[in-house]
C-alpha positions in Angstrom: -100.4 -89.6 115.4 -100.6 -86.3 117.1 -96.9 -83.8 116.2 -96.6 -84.2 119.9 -96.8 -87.9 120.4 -94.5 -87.6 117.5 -91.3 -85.4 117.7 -89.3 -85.3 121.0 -88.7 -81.3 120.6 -92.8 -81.3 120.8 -92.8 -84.0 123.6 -90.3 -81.5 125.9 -92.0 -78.2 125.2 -95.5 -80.1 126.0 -94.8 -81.3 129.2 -92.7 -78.5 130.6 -96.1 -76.4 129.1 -98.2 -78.0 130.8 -96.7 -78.1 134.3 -95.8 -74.5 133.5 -99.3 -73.6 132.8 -100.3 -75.2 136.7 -97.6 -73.2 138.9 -97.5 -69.4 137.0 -101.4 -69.2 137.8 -101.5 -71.3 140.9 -98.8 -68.6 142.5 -99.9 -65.8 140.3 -103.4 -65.8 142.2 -101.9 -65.1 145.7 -99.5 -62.3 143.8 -102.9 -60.3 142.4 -104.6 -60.4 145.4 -101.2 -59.0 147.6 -101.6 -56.5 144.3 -97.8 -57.0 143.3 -98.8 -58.6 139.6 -95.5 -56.4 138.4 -93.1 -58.3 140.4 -93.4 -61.1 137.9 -91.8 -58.0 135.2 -88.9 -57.3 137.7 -88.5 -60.8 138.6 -88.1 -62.0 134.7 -85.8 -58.8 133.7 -83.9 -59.4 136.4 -83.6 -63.1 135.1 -82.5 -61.9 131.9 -79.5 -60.5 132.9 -78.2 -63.9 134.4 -78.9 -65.7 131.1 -77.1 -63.2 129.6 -74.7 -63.3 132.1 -74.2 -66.8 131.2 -74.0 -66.4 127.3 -71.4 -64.1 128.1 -68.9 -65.9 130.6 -69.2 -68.8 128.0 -67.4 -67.3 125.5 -64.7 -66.9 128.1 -65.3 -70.5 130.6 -66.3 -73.5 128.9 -68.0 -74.8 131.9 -70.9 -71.9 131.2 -70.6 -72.6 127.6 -71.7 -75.8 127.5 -73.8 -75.1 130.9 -77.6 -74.8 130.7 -78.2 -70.6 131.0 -81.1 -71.0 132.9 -79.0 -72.1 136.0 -77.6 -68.5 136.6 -81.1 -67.0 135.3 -82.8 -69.0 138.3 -79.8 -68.0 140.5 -80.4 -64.2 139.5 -84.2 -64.5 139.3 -83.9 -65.9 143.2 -81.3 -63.2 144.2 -83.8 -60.8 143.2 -86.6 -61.7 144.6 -84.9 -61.6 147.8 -83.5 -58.0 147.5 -87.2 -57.2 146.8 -88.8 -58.3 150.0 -85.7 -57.0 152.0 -86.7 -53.5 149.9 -90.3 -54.1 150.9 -88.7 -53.2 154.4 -86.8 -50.6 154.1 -89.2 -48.4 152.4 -92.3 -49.3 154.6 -94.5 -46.7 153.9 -93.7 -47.1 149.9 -93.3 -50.9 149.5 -94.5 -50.8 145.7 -90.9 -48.8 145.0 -89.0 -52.3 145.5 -90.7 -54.1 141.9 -89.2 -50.8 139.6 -85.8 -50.7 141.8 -84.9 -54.3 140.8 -86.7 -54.2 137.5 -84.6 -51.1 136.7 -81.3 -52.7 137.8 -82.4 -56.0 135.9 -82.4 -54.2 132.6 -79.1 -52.6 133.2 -77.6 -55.6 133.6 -79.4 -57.0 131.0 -78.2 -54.4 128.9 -74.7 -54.2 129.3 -74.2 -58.3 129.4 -75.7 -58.4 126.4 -73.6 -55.4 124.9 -70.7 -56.7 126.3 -71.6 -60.5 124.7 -71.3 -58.5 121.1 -75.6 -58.1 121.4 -78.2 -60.9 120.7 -77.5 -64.6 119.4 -80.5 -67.3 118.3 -80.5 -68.6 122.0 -81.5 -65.3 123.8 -83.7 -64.8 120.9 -85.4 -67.6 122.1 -85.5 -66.4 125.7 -86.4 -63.0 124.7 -89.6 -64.7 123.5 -90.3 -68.4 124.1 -89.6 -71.0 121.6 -91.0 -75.0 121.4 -87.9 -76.0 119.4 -85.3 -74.8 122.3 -87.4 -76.6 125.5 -84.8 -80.1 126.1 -85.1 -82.8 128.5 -83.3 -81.7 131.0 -85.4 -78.4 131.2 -88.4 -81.0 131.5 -86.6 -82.4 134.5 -85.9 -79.0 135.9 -89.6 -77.8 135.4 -90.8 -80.9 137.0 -88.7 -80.6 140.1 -90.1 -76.9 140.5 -93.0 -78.4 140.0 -92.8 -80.7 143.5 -91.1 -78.1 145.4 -94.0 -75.6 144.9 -96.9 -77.4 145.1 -95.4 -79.2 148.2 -95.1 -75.7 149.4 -98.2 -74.5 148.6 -100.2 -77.3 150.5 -98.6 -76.9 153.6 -98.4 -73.2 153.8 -101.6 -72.3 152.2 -103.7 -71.0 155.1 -100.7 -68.5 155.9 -100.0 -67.6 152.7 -103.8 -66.7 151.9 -103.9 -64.7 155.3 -100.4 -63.2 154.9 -102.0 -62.4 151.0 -105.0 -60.6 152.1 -103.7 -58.9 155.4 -100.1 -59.2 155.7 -99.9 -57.0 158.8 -102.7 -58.8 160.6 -101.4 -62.1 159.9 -97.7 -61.1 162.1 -100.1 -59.9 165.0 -101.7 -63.7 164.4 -98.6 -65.1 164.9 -97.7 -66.3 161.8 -93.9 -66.2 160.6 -94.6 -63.9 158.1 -90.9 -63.3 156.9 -89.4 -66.6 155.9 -93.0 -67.9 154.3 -93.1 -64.2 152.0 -89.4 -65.0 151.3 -89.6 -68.3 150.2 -92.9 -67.5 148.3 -90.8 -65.1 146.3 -87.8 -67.8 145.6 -91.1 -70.2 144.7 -92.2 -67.0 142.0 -88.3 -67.0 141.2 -87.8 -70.3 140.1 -91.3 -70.6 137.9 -90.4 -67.8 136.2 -87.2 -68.7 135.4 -88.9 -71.9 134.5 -91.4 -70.5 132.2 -89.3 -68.9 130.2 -88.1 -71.3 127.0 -92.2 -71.7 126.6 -93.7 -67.9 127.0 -90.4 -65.9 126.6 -88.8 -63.7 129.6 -91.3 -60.8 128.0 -94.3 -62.5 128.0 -94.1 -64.4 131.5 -96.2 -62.0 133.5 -98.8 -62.7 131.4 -98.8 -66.1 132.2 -99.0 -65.5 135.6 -102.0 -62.5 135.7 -104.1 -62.8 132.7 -105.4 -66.5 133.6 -106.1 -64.5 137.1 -107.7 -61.4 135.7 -110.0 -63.5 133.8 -110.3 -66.3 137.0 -112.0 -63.5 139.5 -114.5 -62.4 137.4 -116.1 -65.2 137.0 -115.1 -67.2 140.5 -117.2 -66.7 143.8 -114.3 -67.6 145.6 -110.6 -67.9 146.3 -110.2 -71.1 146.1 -112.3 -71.5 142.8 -110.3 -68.4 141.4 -107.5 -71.1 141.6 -108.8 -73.7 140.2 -110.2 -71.7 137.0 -106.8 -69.8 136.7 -104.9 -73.2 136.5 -107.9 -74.2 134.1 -107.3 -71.2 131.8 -103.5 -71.3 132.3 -103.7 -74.6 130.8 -106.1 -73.8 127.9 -104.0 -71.3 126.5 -101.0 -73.1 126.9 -102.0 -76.1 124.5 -103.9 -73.6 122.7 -100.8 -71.3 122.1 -98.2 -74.8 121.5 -100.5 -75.8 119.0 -101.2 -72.4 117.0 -97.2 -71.9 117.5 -96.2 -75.4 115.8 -98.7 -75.0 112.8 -98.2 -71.4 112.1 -94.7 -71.4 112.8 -94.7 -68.4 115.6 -93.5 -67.8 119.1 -95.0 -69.8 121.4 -94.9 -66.6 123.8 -96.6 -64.8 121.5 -99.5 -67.1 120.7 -99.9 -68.4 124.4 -100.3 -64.8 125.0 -103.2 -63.7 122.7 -105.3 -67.3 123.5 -105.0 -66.0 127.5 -106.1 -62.8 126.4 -108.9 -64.3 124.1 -110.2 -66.2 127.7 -109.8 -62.8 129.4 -112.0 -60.3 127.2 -114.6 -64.0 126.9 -114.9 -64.1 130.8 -115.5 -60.0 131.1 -118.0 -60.5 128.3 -120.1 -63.1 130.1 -120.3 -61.3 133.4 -121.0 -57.8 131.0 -123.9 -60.4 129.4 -124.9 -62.5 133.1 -124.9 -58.9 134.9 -125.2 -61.1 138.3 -123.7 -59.8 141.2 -121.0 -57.4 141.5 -117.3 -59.1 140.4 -113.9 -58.3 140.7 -113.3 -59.5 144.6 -112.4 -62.5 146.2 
């Protein structure tokens, strides 16, 4: 019998892994081509801080001690990812300024919360970096309702998000209701982040959410099959990396990581080796 089939720890982390792996590329291919692939960074630092937020009113509160963290991290990450796109306004001309503003103010949060919390404990630890053995049911349960909120999202809001991704300001002048779909696209990034993290680790989910992209659009001749070979490469390295993390008893972040970059340098080498036409577009 397969360790997964076997131990409920492994049953938890391989589900939420797997649904994990379809919405971080699924979302992380609109977020290359609108070139913001750093906002995931802000987004997950900025996440941090309300995990450790949480870690530290629970030695205080017993509601947030025996409260799941990842509540207030999903409440942060969303917080933020609204001040980003009300940023994105303000500085018009210089929109890219928003990702480091809120990345910056994530880490100083992060940093005194966790100072003030007397520094790092196992269960941060495990943010910090991802971790099979910490993923429990009810994150399954969370992960899964992310799961239909998104793709529900997705499917009905595709054609504006993939004009509003390539042209933003052409798809306003088109009519489309640009601000509430960008601002509920970045509560959608919110939450899968937030999500991701007990599997790749607050760290590592960017990765998780560009590499399986990077490697996609080399190979794809268009968006739509960029999306389907991100999710397909997303999911490859997430078994890949569960698997490799159980028997060799590492981070699952870490070893999730290095199987999407193992796909990544494999796709560049085929077009390098193909030399068909010219890649790297949509």
């Amino acid at each position: 019998m397969l360790p997964f089939l076997k131990y409920e720890f492994l049953q938890n982390a391989f589900l939420t892994g797997i649904m994990v792996g379809l919405l971080a590329p699924v979302l992380g291919v609109f977020i290359v081509v609108r070139r913001q692939a750093l906002i995931a960074d802000a987004l997950s630092h900025i996440t941090l801080a309300g995990i450790a937020a949480n870690l530290l009113l629970g030695k205080w509160s017993s509601f947030f001690a025996t409260a799941n963290p990842i509540y207030l991290g999903m409440a942060f990450s969303v917080g933020g990812a609204i001040f980003i796109e009300q940023l994105r306004k303000v500085y018009k001309h210089y929109e890219e300024l928003a990702i480091p503003i809120i990345m910056s103010a994530g880490i100083g949060l992060s940093v005194i919360f966790i100072s003030m919390a007397d520094g790092f404990n196992t269960d941060l630890f495990n943010y910090l970096f991802g971790s099979i053995i910490a993923v429990k049911q009810s994150d399954v349960w969370t992960v899964f309702a992310i799961l239909i909120v998104v793709l529900l999202f997705v499917f009905f809001m595709y054609k504006e998000l993939f004009v509003l991704s390539f042209d933003e300001e052409q798809g306003r002048l088109s009519g489309i209701r640009s601000n509430w779909i960008l601002v509920a696209f970045m509560a959608m990034t919110a939450l899968v982040i937030a999500a991701s993290m007990k599997i790749v680790g607050i760290l590592l989910v960017s990765a998780l959410m560009t590499l399986p992209v990077a490697a996609s659009i080399r190979i794809a001749k268009g968006f739509k099959q960029a999306i389907w070979l991100s999710v397909l490469f997303g999911e490859v390295a997430v078994i890949s990396g569960m698997f490799l993390s159980y028997y060799l008893d590492l981070a699952s972040g870490g070893t999730i990581v290095l199987c999407l970059v193992v796909i990544l340098f494999l796709c560049i080498s085929y077009k390098k080796f193909t030399g068909s036409r010219k890649v790297g577009h949509l």
